[in-house]
C-alpha positions in Angstrom: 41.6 -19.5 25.8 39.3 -19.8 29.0 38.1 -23.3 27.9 42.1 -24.0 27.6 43.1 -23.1 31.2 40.3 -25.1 32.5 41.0 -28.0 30.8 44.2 -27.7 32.0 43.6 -27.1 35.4 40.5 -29.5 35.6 38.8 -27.0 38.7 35.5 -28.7 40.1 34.1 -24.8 40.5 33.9 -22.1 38.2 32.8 -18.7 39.4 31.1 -16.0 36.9 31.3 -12.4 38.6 28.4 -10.4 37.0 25.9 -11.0 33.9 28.2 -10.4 31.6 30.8 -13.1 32.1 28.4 -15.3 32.9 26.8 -15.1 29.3 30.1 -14.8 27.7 31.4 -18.4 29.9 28.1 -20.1 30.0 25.8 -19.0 27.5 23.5 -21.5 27.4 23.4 -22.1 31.2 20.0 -21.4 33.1 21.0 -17.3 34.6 18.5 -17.4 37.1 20.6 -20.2 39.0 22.7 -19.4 41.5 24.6 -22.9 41.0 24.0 -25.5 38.4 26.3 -28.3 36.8 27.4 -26.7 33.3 29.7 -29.4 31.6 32.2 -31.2 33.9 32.1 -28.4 36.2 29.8 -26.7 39.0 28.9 -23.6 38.0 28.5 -20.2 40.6 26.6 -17.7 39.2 27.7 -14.6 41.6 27.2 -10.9 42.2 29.3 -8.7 40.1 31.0 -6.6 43.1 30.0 -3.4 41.3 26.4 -4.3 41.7 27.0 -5.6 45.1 28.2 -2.3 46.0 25.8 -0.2 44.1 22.2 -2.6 45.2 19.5 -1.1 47.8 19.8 -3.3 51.1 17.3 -5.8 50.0 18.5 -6.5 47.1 22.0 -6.8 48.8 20.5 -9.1 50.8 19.1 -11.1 48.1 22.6 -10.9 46.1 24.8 -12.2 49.4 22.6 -14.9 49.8 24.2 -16.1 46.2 28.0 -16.1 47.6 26.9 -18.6 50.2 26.4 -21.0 47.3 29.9 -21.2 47.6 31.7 -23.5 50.2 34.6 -22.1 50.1 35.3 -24.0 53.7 34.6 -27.6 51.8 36.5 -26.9 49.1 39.8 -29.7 49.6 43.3 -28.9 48.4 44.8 -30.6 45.5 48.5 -30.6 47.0 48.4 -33.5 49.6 
């Protein structure tokens, strides 16, 4: 059903919150990337917000530094 809606939508991003989606969307993908291509798509491998919340500082750090693989500000609307 996943595969389905992004077929249909045709996204150039995919974000995977936590481990666990992650294996269960990509599970052949390399985990210890924080962004890699993974079929037509760029894939973001992100912080579940659970373990955001519940890291020590450094690791926090380490974890935040994986959202700024996302550019959210060069991201381009479809509707033009």
């Amino acid at each position: 059903m996943f595969w389905e809606g992004i077929r249909r939508l045709q996204p150039q991003y995919i974000a995977c919150f936590g481990q666990a989606a992650f294996q269960l969307i990509a599970p052949d993908a390399d985990p210890n990337l924080h962004a890699q291509p993974y079929k037509d798509y760029l894939l973001h491998h992100l912080p579940a917000p659970q373990d955001l919340a519940q890291a020590s500082p450094p690791k926090r750090t380490s974890m935040i530094q994986a959202l700024h693989t996302l550019h959210l500000d060069q991201l381009v609307s479809r509707e033009t």
